[in-house]
KOLRONU-351619 format. One record per residue (C-alpha): residue in one letter; x, y, z. Coordinates in Angstrom, 3 decimals. Layout:
// residues N
R  resn         X         Y         Z
R     A         X         Y         Z
...
END
This chain:
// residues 576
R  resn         X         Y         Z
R     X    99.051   109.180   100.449
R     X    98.534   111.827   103.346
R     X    95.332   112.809   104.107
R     X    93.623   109.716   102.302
R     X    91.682   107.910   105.099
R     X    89.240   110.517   106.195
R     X    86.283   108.563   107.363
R     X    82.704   108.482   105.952
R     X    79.818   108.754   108.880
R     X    80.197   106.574   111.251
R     X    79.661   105.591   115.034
R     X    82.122   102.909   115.715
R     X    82.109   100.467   118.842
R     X    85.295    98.861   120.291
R     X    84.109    95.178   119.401
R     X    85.840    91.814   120.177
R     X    88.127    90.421   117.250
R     X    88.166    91.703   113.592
R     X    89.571    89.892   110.538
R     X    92.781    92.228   110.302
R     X    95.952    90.893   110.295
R     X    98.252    93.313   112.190
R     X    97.777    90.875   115.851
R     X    96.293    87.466   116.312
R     X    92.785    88.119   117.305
R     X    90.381    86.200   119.295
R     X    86.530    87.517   121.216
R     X    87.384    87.231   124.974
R     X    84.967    89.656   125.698
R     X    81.967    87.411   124.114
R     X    79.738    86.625   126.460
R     X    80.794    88.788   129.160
R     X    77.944    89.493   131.639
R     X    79.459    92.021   133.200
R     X    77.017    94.622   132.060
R     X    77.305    96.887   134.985
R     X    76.828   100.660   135.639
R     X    80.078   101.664   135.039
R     X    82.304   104.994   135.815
R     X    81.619   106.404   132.469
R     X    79.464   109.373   133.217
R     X    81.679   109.893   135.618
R     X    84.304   110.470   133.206
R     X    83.263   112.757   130.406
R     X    85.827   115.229   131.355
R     X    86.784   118.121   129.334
R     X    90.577   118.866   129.343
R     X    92.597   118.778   132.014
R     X    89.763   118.554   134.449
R     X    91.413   114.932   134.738
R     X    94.982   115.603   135.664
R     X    94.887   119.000   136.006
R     X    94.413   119.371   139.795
R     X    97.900   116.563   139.713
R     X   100.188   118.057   137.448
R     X    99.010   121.756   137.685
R     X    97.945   121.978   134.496
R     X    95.065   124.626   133.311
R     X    92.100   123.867   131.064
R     X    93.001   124.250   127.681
R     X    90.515   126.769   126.254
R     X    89.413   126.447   122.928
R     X    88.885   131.063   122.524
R     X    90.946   133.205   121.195
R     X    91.628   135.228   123.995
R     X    92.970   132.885   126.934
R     X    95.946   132.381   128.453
R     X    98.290   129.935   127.248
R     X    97.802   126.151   129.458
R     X   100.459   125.718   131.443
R     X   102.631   122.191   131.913
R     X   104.648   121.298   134.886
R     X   107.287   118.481   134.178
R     X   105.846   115.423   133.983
R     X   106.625   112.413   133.005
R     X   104.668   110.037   131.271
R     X   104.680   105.753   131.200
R     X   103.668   104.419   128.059
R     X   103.544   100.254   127.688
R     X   103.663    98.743   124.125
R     X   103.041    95.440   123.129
R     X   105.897    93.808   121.612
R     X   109.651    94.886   121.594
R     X   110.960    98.213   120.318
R     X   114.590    98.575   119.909
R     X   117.036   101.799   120.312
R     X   114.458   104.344   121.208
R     X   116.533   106.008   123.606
R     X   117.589   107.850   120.165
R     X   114.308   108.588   119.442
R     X   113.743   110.424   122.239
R     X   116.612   112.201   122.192
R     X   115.449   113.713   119.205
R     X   112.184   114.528   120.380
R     X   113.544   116.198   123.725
R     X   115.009   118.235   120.636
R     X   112.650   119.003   118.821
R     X   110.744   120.263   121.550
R     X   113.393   121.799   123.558
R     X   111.480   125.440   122.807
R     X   107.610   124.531   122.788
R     X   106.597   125.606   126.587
R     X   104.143   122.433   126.788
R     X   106.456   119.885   125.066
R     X   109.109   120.829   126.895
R     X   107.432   119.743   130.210
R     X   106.299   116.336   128.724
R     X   109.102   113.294   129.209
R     X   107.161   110.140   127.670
R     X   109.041   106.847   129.445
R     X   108.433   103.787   127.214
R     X   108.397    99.686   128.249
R     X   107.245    96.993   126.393
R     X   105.459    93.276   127.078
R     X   106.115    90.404   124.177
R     X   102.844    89.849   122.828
R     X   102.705    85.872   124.362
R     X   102.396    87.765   127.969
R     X   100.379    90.660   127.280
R     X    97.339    90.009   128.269
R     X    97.935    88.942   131.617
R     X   100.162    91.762   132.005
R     X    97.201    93.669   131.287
R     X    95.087    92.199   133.311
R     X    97.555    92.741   136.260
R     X    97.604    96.669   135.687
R     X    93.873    96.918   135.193
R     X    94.013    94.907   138.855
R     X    96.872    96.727   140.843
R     X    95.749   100.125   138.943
R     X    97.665   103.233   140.350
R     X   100.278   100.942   141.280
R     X   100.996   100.108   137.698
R     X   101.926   103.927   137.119
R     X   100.767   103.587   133.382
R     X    99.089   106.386   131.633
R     X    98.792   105.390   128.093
R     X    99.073   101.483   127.047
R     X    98.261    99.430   123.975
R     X    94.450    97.570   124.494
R     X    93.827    94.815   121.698
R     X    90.561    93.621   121.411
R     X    91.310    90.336   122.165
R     X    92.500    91.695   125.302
R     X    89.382    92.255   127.110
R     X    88.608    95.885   126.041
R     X    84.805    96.049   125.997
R     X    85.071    94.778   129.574
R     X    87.520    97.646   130.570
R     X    85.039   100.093   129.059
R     X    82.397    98.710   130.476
R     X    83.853    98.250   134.337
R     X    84.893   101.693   133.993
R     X    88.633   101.030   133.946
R     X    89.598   103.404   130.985
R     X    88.966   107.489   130.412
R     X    86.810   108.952   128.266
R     X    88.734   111.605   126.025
R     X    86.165   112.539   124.067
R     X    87.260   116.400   124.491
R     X    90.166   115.737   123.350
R     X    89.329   115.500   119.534
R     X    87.542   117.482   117.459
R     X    89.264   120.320   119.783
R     X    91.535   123.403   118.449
R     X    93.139   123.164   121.645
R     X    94.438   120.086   120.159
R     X    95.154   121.001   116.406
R     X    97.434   118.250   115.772
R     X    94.652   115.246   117.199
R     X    91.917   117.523   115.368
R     X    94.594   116.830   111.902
R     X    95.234   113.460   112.256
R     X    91.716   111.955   113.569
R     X    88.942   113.422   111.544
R     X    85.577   113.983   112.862
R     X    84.518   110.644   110.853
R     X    87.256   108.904   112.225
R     X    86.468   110.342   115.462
R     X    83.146   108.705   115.454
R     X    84.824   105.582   114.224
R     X    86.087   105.515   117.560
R     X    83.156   105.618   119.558
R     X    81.727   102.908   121.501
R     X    78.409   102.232   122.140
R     X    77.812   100.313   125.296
R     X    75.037    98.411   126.323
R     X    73.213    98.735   129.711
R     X    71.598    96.334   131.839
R     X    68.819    98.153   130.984
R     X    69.265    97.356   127.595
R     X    70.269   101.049   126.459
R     X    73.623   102.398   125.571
R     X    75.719   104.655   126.572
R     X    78.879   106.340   124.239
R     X    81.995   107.662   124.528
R     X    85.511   107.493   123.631
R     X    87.332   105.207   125.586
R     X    90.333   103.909   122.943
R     X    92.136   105.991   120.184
R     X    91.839   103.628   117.155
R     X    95.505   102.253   115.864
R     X    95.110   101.984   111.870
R     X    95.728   102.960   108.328
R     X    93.528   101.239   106.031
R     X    90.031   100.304   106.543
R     X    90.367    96.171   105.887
R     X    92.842    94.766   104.354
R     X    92.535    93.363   100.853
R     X    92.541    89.713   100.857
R     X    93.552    87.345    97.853
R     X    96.211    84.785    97.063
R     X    99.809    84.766    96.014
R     X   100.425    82.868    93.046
R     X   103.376    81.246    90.777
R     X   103.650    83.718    88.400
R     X   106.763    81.851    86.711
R     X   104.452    78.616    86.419
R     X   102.084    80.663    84.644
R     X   104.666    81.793    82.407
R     X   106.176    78.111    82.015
R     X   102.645    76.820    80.621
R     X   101.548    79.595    78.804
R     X    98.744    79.932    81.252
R     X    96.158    83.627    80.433
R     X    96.619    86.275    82.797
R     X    94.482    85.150    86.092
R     X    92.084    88.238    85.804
R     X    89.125    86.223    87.182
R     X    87.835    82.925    88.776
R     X    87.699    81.016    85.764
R     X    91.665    82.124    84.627
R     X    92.481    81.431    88.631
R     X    91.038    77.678    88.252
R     X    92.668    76.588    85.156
R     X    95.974    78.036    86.394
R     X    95.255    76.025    89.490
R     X    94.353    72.838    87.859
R     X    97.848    73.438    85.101
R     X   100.206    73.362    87.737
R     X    98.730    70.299    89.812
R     X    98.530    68.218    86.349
R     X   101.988    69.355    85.554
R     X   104.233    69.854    88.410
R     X   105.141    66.690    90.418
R     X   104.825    67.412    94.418
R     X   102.555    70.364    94.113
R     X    99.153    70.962    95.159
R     X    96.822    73.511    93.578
R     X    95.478    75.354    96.769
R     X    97.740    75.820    99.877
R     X    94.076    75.307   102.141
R     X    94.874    78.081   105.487
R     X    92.450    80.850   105.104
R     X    90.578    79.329   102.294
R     X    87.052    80.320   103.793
R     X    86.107    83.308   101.759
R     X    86.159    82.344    98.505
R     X    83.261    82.077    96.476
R     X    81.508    83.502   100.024
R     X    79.044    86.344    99.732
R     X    80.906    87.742   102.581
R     X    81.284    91.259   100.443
R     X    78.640    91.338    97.828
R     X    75.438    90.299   100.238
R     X    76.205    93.374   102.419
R     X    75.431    95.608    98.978
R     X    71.889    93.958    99.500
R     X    71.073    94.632   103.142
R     X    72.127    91.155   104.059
R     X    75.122    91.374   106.787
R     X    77.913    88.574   108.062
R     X    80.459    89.920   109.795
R     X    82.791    89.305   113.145
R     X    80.924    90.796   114.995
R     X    77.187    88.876   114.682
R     X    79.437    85.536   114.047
R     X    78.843    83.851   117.404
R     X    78.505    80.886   116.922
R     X    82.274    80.593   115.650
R     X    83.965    80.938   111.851
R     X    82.520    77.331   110.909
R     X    78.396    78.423   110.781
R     X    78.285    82.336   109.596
R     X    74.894    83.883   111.384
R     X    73.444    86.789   107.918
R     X    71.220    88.990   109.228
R     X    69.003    90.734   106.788
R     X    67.687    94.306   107.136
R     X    65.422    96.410   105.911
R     X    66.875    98.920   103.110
R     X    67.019   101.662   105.466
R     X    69.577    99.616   107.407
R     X    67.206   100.414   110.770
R     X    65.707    97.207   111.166
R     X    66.127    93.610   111.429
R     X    63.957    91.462   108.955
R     X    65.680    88.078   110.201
R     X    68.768    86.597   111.015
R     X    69.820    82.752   108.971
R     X    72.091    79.901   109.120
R     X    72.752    76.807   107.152
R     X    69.785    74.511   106.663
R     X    67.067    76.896   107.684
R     X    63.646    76.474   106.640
R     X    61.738    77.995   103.475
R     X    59.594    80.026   106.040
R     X    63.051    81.760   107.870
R     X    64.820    82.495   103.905
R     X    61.451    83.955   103.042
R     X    61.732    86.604   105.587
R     X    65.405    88.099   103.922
R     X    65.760    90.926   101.283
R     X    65.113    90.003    98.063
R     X    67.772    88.011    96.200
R     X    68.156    86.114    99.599
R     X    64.906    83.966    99.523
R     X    66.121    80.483    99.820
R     X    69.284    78.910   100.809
R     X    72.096    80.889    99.551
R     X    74.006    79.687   102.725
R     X    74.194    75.725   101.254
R     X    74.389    76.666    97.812
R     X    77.671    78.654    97.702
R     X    79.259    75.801   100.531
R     X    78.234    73.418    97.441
R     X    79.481    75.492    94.616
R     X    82.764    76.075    96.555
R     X    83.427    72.125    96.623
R     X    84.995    72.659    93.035
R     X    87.957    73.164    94.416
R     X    88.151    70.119    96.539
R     X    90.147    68.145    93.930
R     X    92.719    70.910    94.192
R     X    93.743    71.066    97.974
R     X    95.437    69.145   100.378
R     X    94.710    65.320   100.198
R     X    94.939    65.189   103.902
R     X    92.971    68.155   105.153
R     X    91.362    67.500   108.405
R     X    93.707    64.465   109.335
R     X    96.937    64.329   111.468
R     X    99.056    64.833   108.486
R     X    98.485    68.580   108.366
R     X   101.915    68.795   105.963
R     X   101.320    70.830   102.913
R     X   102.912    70.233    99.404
R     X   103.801    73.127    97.299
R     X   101.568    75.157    95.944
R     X   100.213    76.908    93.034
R     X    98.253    79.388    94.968
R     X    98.457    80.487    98.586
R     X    96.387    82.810   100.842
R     X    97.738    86.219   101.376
R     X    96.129    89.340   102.578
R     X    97.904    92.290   100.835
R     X    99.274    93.752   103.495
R     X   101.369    90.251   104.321
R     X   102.434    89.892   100.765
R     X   105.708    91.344   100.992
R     X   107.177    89.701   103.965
R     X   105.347    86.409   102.397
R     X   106.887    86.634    99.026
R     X   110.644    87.647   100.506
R     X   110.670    84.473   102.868
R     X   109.579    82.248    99.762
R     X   112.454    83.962    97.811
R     X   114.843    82.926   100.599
R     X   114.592    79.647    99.784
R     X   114.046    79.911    95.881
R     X   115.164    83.191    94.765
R     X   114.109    82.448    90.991
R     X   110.574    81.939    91.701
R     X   108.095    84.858    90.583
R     X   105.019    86.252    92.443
R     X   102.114    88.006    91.389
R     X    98.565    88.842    94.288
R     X    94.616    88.402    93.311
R     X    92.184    89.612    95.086
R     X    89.553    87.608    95.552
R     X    86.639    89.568    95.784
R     X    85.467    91.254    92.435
R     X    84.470    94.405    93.270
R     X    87.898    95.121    94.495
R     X    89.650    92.823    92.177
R     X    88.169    95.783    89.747
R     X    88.955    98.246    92.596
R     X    85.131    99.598    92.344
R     X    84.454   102.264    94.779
R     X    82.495   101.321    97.915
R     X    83.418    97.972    97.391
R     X    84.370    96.570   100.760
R     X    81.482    97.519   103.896
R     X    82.551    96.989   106.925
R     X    83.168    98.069   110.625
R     X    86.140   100.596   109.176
R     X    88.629    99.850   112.120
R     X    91.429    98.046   113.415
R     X    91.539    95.908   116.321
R     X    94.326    97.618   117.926
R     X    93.848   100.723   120.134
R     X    95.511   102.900   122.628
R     X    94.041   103.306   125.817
R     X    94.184   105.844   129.109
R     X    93.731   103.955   132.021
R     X    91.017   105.295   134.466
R     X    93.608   105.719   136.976
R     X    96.394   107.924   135.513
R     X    96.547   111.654   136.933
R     X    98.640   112.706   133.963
R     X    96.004   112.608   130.808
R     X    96.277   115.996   129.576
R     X    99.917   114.821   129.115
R     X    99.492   112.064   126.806
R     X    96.908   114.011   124.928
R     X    99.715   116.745   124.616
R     X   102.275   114.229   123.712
R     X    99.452   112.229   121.093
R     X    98.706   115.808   119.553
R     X   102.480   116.100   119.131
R     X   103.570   113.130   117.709
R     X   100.426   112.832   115.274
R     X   100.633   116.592   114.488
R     X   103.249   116.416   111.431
R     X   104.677   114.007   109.216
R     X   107.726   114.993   110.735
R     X   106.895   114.280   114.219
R     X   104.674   110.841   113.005
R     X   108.096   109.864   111.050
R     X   110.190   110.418   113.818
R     X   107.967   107.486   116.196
R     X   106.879   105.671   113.012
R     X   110.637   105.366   111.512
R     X   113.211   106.468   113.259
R     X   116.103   109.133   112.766
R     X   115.445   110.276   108.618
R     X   119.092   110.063   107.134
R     X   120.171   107.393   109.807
R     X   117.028   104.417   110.289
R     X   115.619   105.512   106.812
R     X   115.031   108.035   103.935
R     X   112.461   109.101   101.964
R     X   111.064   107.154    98.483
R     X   108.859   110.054    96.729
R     X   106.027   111.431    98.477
R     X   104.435   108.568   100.512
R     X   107.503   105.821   100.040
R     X   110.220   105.030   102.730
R     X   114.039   102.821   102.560
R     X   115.274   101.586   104.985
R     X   119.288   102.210   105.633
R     X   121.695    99.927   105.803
R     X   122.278   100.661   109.584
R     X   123.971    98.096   112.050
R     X   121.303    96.045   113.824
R     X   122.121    96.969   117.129
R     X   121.583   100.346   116.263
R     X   118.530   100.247   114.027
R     X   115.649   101.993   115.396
R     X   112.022    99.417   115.539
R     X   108.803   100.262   117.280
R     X   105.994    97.393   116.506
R     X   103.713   100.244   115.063
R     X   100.919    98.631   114.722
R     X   100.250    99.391   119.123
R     X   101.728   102.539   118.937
R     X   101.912   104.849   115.645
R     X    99.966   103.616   113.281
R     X    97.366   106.291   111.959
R     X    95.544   106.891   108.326
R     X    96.411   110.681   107.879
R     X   100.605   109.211   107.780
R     X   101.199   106.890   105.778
R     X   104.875   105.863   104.048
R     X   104.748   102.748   101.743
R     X   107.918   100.566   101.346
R     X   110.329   100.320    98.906
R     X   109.300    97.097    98.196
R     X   105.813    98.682    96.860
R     X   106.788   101.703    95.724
R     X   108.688    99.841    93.034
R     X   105.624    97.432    91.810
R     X   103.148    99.252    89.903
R     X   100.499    96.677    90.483
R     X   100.786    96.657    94.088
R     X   101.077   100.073    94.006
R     X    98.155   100.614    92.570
R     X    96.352    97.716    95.225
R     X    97.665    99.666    98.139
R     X    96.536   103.156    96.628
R     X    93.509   101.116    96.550
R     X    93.166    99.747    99.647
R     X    94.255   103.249   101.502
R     X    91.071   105.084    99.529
R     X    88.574   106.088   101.488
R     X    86.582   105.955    98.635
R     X    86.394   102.140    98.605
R     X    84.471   101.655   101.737
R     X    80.933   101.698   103.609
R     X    80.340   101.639   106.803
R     X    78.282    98.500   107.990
R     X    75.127    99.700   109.941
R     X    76.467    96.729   112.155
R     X    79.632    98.024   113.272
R     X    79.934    98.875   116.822
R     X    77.335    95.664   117.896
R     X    79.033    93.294   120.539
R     X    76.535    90.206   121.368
R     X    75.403    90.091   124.833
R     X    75.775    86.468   125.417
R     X    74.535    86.307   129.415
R     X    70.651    85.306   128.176
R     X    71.578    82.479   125.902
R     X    74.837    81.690   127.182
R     X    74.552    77.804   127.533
R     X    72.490    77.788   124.190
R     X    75.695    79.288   122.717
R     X    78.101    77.168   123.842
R     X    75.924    74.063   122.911
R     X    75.760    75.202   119.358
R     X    79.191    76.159   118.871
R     X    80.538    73.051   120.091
R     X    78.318    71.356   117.137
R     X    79.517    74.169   114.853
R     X    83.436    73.568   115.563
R     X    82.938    69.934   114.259
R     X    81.260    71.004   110.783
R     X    84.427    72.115   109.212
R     X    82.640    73.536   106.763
R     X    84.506    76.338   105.856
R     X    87.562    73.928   105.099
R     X    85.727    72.080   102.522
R     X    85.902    68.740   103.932
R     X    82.609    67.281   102.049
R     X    81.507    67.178    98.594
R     X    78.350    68.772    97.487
R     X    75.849    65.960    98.759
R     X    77.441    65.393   101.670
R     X    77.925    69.235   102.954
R     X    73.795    69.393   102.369
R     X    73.484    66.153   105.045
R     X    75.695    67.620   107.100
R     X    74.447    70.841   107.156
R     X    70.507    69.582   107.848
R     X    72.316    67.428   110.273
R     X    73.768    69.971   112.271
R     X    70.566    72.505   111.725
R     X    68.642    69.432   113.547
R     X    71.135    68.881   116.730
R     X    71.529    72.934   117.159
R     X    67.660    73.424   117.150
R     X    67.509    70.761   119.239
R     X    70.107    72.732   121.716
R     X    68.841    76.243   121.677
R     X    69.420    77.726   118.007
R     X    65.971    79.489   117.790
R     X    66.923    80.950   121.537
R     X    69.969    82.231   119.676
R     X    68.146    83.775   116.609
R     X    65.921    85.203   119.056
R     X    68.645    87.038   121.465
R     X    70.473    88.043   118.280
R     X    67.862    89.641   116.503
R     X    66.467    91.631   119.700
R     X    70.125    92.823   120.918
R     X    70.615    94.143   117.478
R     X    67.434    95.786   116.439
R     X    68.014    97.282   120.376
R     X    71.247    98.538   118.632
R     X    70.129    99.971   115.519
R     X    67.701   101.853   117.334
R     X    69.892   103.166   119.497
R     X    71.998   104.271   116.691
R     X    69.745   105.778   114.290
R     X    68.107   107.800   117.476
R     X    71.262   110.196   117.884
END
């Protein structure tokens, strides 16, 4: 699977939290006022200008005909988040491996890591003590605060660093689609924005394919059709919860996007995403464009007038919002008895949220405790259910990202040491892995096993804020041997299957609404909509309900900000 997740266009901010499943995620940076002229400008550098004068470096020269850059020793602090385990092997190895390469050589990289509970304070610590922290490259979440660190100035742009043949093995690894999938558009207090590239993006699939793992032994047992579809998915549902004492039909965590237009409205110029969600997960905001994607025709919620529909693409007209929160209520019978009580104990059930990549780990623990139970994954969505290509639009990026802090004197270094280590499969494996023949060995072209090693002496790095990158990518053993989740991965890993949203890179200036938004939201986080708490009749009361109270609050201040911050942002876009 090397080389599969070259990027379509794109121009990609670092937004708050994304539905991806590698790190709990949450928007800290909503709302931030902090909209200040930052350092950025000040900071376009090309390489080496940044650390050069420190370390002695030279500019690395992208002609034919200059001088080889020189590297002094120098060694490099790197901060992960989460534990790794034996690296000092690792390293070893790489000292190794680069014992002859006259820039290598130079380049010591010095690792510590911060359990993931303490991490953002950490952070914020560093980005307050600065030079004293002596970090030059650290893992950023999103959740961490990272559009305020671009935006105060705290990180470096390295924007000259890709897209560079000084760099070949950067220029390799991050394409110049992906590159723009890294760029972040920041908005101004004059309302403009400004771009750069102030995080290298931590990923290897686009968004991950989300569905539910289900019995497949009870299907078996009652000669249940293959679930291929809704309707097959339903009946097996409503079999097992007629038939099988103590079990429930729908384990209810992560229920939300079923039966949603989440992925099929965006095919119509009608958008719902993370990222224009601000009024929390229980009342989605769609905003509608035009079919050139460049402007804004309206932006809707539950319970909204004839007159505010009327203004969507076609298809969108009246309330599509309350009609698929009504047709979802099908499933009621099937779910926990108790949701939204103190009892929040679930029986056993027939089906069970999963996003794809979680379905390993989430089928091994169930087979710790009954190892003769069978598994099989749907995807929800049909489009990829039937992997169709362009399927899934969205932002096309992870929330996890490395970051150069404005502050370190040795950037050149890292970039040296990123272009290494993302330069060949070799080097990727060796960070990624471990020691081939010792942590692991090779399954077929794209497949990995892990040894049976002694624990203390296994090799870990949490990859997923450190290695992780689309041009290198090994699947387990575990995959490689199912042909059907083979085939889901090979899938999900296509670049093929995606669109970029014209949304992708917005992040909602709260400051001019910001007690309107917290007014709403506090109504919105007692809906529980997205949990199914009410049948049909009563989701449409409480819906109109809830539309009254948030208009009554600020909502059409809301729609307002929303709608002018975004067109703002298209324009900005669509003028480069």
């Amino acid at each position: 699977m090397k080389n599969q997740f070259l990027k379509k266009t794109m121009a990609l901010a670092l937004a708050g939290a994304m539905t991806l499943s590698m790190a709990a995620c949450g928007n800290d940076d909503a709302g931030n006022d902090s909209q200040t002229e930052s350092k950025q400008s000040e900071q376009q550098e090309s390489p080496a200008e940044s650390s050069g004068e420190a370390s002695g470096e030279e500019t690395p020269d992208q002609g034919s005909e200059a001088e080889a850059p020189q590297m002094e020793d120098t060694t490099i602090k790197i901060r992960v988040m989460n534990e790794f385990k034996n690296l000092d092997k690792v390293l070893a190895k790489y000292e190794e491996m680069t014992a002859d390469d006259p820039i290598m050589s130079k380049i010591h990289p010095e690792f510590e890591w911060i359990a993931g509970g303490d991490y953002k304070d950490k952070l914020q610590t560093a980005m307050l003590d600065r030079e004293s922290s002596g970090i030059d490259l650290m893992f950023c979440g999103g959740w961490h605060g990272l559009t305020s660190f671009i935006q105060n100035g705290d990180l470096k742009d390295v924007s000259s660093y890709f897209n560079n043949d000084a760099f070949p093995g950067l220029k390799n690894a991050f394409s110049e689609d992906f590159v723009q999938a890294m760029t972040s558009y920041i908005r101004q207090e004059d309302g403009s924005y400004q771009n750069g590239i102030y995080g290298i993006n931590l990923a290897t699939f686009y968004e991950d394919s989300r569905g539910f793992m289900y019995r497949e032994d009870l299907r078996k047992k009652y000669d249940c059709a293959p679930i291929t579809d809704e309707a097959s998915l339903l009946e097996f549902v409503k079999t097992v919860q007629e038939n099988e004492e103590g079990m429930i039909g729908v384990s209810l965590w992560n229920f939300f996007r079923l039966d949603s237009p989440w992925y099929s409205a965006k095919h119509d110029h009608v958008y719902t995403q993370d990222n224009v969600n601000i009024l929390g997960d229980q009342t989605w905001i769609w905003v509608g464009l035009s079919d050139d994607n460049k402007t804004v025709l309206n932006a809707v919620v539950p319970g909204d007038s004839e007159e505010e529909f009327a203004k969507m693409p076609a298809g969108y007209q009246d309330d599509f919002i309350t009609a698929y929160i009504q047709d979802r209520t099908k499933w009621n019978p099937y779910l926990n008895p108790n949701r939204g009580g103190t009892d929040t104990v679930e029986k056993p059930a027939a089906i069970a949220y999963s996003a794809l990549s979680e379905y390993e780990s989430k089928v091994k623990t169930a087979l710790e405790t009954n190892p003769d139970e069978e598994y099989g994954f749907y995807v929800i969505e049909d489009a990829q259910r039937n992997m169709e290509a362009g399927a899934v639009v969205c932002d096309m990026a992870t929330n996890n990202w490395l970051v150069v802090p404005e502050w370190s004197e040795n950037t050149d270094a890292v970039m040296y040491f990123l272009d290494w280590m993302f330069g060949s499969q070799e080097a990727h494996d060796l960070f990624e892995l471990g020691i081939q023949g010792e942590d692991w060995e090779a399954v077929g072209e794209d497949g990995y096993k892990k040894l049976d090693i002694d624990e203390n002496l296994a090799y870990s790095m949490p990859t997923y804020s450190f290695t992780q990158n689309p041009t290198y990518i090994r699947v387990s053993e575990f995959v490689s041997e199912n042909s059907e989740i083979k085939s889901r991965y090979d899938y999900m890993y296509d670049p093929s299957t995606y669109e970029l949203s014209p949304l992708a890179g917005f992040v909602f200036d709260a400051t001019n609404v910001e007690t309107q938004i917290a007014n709403v939201s506090a109504l919105s986080n007692e809906l529980q909509l997205t949990i199914s708490m009410y049948d049909a009749e009563e989701a449409a009361q409480k819906i109109q309900q809830w539309h009254e109270d948030a208009t009554a609050v600020g909502l059409e201040e809301i729609r307002a900000e929303l709608i002018s911050q975004i067109q703002a942002f298209l324009d900005a876009k669509n003028a480069n």
